[in-house]
N, C-alpha and C positions, 0 to 999 in steps of 0.2 A: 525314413519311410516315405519315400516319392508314392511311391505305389498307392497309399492311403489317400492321398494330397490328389493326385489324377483319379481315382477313384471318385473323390467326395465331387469335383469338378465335374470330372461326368455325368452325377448321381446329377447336381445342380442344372447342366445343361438339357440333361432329359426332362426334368421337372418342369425345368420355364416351357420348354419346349410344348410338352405335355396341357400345361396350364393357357399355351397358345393357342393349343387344339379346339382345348374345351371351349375358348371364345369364343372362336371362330365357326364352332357348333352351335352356342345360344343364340350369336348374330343370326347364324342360317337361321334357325329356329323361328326366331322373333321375326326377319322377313316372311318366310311361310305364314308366319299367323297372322300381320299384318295383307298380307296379297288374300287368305281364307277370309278376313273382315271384310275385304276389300268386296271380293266377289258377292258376300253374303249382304252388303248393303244396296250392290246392284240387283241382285235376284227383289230383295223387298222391295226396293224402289220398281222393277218391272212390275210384279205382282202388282202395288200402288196404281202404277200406271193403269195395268188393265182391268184393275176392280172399276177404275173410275171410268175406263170407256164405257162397260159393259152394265154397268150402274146406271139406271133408267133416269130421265131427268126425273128432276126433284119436282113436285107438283103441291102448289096456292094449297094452303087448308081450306075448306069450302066458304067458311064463313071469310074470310081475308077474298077470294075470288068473289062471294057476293057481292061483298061490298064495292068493290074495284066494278063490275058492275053498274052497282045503283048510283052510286057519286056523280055527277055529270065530270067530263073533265073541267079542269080549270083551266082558263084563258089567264095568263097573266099580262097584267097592262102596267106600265110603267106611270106612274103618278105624276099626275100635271106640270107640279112643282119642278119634279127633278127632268119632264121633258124639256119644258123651258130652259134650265139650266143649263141644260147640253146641249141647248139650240145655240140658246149665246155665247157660249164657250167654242164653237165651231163658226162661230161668226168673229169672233176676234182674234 
């Protein structure tokens, strides 16, 4: 029975064959949806983008701007101790 034997070989080679196909269709598949994600993170990210240009600054609650305000600023002065110390460190 050759006939059977070339038969069932054939049956085999169209199968793998077959089963090649289908790969190589989930691969396509799965780049498609990867490139759709793709796209889909850039459009949110544009959106992001121009909510934030178009998004007014942000503005002091009244009471935080009073106070900034009424505070005087501060002067900060470096303590005697540690001026000295930097004097004589740059002297030796």
């Amino acid at each position: 029975m050759p006939n059977l034997a070339n038969f069932k070989e054939l049956e085999l080679e169209l199968r793998l064959e077959l089963e090649l196909e289908l790969e190589l269709e989930l691969e396509l598949e799965l780049e498609l949806e990867l490139e759709l994600e793709l796209e889909l993170e850039l459009e949110l990210e544009l959106e992001l983008e121009l909510e934030l240009e178009l998004e007014p600054e942000l503005e002091l609650e009244p009471e935080l701007e009073l106070r900034l305000e009424l505070e005087p600023e501060l002067e900060l002065e470096p303590e005697p101790e540690l001026e000295l110390r930097l004097e004589l460190e740059l002297d030796t």
